[in-house]
C-alpha positions in Angstrom: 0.0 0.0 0.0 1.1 3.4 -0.7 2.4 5.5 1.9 1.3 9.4 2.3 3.3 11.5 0.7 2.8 16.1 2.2 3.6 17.0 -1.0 -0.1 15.9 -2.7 -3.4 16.5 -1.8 -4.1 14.3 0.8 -7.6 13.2 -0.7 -6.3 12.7 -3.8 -3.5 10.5 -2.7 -6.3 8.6 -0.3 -8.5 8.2 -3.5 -5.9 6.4 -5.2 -4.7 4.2 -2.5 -8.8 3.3 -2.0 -8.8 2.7 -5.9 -5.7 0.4 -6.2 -6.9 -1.6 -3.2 -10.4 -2.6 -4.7 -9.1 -3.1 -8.3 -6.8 -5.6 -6.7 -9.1 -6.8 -4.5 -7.9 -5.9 -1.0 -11.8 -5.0 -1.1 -14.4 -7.8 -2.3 -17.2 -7.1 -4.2 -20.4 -6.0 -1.7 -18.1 -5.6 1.2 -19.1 -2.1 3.0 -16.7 0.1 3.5 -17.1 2.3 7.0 -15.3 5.6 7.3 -14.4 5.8 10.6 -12.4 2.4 9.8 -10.5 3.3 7.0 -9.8 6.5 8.3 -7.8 4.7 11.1 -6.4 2.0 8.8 -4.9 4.8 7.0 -4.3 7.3 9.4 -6.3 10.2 8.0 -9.7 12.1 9.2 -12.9 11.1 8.5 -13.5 13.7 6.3 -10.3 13.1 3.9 -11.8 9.7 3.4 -15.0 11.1 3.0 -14.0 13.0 0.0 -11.9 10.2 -1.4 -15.5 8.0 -1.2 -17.1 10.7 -3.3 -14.5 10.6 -6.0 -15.0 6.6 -6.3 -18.9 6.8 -5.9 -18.3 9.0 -9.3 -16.2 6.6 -10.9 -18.8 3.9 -9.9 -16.5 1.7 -7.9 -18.0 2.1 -4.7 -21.9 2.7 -4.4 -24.9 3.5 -2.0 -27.4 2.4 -0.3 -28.8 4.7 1.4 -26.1 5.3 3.7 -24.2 2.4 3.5 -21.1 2.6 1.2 -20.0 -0.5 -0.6 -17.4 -1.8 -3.4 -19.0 -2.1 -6.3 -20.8 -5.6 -7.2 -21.7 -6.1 -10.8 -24.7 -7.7 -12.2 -24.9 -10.1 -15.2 -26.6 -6.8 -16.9 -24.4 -4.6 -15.6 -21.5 -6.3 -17.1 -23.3 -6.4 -20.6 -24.3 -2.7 -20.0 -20.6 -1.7 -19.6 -19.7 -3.8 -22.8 -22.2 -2.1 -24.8 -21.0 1.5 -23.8 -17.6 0.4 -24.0 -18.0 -1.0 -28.0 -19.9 2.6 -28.9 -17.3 5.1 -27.7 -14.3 3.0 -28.6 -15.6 2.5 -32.4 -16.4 6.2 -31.8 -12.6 7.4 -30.5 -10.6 5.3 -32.9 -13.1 6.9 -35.8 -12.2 10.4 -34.6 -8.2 8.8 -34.0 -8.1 8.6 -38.1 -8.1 12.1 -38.6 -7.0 13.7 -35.6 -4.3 11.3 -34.5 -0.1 12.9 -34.4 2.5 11.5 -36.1 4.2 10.8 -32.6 1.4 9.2 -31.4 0.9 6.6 -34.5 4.4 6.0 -34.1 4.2 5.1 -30.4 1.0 3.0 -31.1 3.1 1.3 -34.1 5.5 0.9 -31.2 2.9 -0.9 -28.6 2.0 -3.2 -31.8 5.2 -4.3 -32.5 6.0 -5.0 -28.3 3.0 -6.6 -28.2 3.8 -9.2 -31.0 6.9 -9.7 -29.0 5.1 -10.2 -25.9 3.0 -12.7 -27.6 6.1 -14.8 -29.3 7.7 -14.8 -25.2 4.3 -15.8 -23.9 4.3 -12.8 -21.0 1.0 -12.4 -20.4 1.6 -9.3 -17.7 3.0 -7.8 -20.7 0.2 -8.3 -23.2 -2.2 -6.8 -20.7 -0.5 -3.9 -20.1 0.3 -3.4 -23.5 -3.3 -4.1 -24.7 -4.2 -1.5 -22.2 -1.6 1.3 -23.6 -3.2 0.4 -27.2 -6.7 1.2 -26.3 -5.7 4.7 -24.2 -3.6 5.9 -26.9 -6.8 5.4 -29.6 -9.1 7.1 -27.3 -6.6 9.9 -26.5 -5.9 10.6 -30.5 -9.2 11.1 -30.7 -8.8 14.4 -29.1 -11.7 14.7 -27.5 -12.1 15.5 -24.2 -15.2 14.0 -23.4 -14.7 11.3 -25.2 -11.7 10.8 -23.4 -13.4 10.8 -20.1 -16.3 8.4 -20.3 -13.4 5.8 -21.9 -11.7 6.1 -18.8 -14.5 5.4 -16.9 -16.1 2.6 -18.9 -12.1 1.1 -19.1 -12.4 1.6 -15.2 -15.0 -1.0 -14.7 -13.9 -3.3 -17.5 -10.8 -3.6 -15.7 -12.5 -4.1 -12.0 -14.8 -6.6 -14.1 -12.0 -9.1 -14.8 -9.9 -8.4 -12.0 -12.8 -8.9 -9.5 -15.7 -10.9 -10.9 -14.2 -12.6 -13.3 -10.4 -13.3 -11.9 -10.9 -17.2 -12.1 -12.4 -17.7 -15.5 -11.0 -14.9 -18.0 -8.2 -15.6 -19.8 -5.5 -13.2 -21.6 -6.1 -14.4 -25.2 -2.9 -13.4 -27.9 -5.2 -13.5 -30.9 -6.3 -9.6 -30.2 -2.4 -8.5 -31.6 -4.1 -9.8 -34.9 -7.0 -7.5 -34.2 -4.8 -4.9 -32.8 -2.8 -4.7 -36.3 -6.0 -4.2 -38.4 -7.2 -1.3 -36.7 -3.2 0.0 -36.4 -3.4 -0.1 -40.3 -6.7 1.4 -40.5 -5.9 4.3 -38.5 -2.8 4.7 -40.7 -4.6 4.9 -43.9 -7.1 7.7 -42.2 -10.0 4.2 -43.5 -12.2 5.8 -40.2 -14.9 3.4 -41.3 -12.8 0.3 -42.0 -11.3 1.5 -38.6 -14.7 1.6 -36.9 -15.5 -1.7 -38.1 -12.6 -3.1 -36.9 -12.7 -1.9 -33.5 -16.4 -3.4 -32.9 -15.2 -6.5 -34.1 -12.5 -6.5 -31.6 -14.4 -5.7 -28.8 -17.4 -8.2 -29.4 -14.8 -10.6 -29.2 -13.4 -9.7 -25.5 -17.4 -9.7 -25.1 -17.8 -13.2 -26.1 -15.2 -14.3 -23.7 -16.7 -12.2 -21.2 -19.8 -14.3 -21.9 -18.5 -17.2 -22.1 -16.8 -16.6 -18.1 -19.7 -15.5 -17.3 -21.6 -18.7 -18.1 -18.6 -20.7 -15.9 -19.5 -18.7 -12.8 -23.4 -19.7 -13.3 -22.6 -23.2 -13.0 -20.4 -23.5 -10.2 
């Protein structure tokens, strides 16, 4: 856990130690989270924590019930919800990507292709994640639109709770989205926004379908 540095905000720094421990699951699913506890098991005030609760309640990872606070528990819908808004402003940012996108940044995301290949011919799979997660933030940031931008994050927010909460035990890091990956790379380098679009819904049904098919796994045990 992150220690508390003077030199930030302290809320902001209590925000992001509250947001690394429930994407990795120091938090469960459902379990309530009580201020006056984690103000001690931090060594802040109520009030810091109280702040940092509000900034997750906006990024959806906590919620609440009246006035109990807890870490955030997908539904079955809720997961296909997320998917669905996630497909629409992807194919929407790497649309806008193939005609605002910088020479730097098409370079870079030439460069996260050709590490992810790598990646995939090594078989690191910590790699390929991280990589497949610098592919997708670079698209939705050449799209330079601000908005845009920040509903991604969100939506990316949740996917990435999703499987490393709900779905740790069934999804698995496939290598066949480099392929995928390299289509829309060369559809965003020939400015093709609609062969682009295409691609990018086709690649994110996919993860869907695995999604699905995890999904069906937790059902039956």
């Amino acid at each position: 856990m992150r220690e508390i540095q003077k030199t930030e905000l302290l809320h902001s720094q209590v925000y992001a130690i509250l947001k690394t421990m429930i994407m990795e699951r120091d938090f469960a699913p459902g379990e309530r989270l009580v201020e006056t506890k984690v103000a001690v098991q931090l060594g802040v005030s109520r009030g810091t924590v109280r702040e940092a609760f509000q900034m997750l309640l906006k990024d959806g990872l906590l919620t609440r019930n009246n006035n109990v606070i807890s870490v955030y528990n997908p539904t079955v819908q809720d997961i296909v919800d997320v998917y669905e808004c996630r497909k629409s402003l992807e194919s929407l940012a790497v649309k806008l990507a193939t005609s605002h996108i910088t020479d730097d940044q098409l370079r870079r995301l030439g460069i996260v292709l050709n590490e992810s290949i790598k990646a995939v011919n090594e078989n690191n799979t910590q790699t390929l994640t991280n990589l497949n997660q610098e592919f997708h933030d670079l698209i939705d940031i050449a799209s330079h639109n601000q908005q845009l931008i920040q509903l991604c994050d969100v939506i990316k927010t949740k996917t990435l709770y999703i499987r490393n909460n709900v779905l740790k035990n069934h999804f698995k890091n496939f290598s066949d989205f480099v392929d995928d990956h390299e289509r829309i790379y060369l559809a965003i380098k020939d400015h093709n926004a609609q062969k682009a679009e295409n691609e990018m819904k086709t690649h994110i049904e996919k993860s869907f379908k695995t999604i699905q098919s995890a999904l069906g796994a937790i059902s039956k045990s």
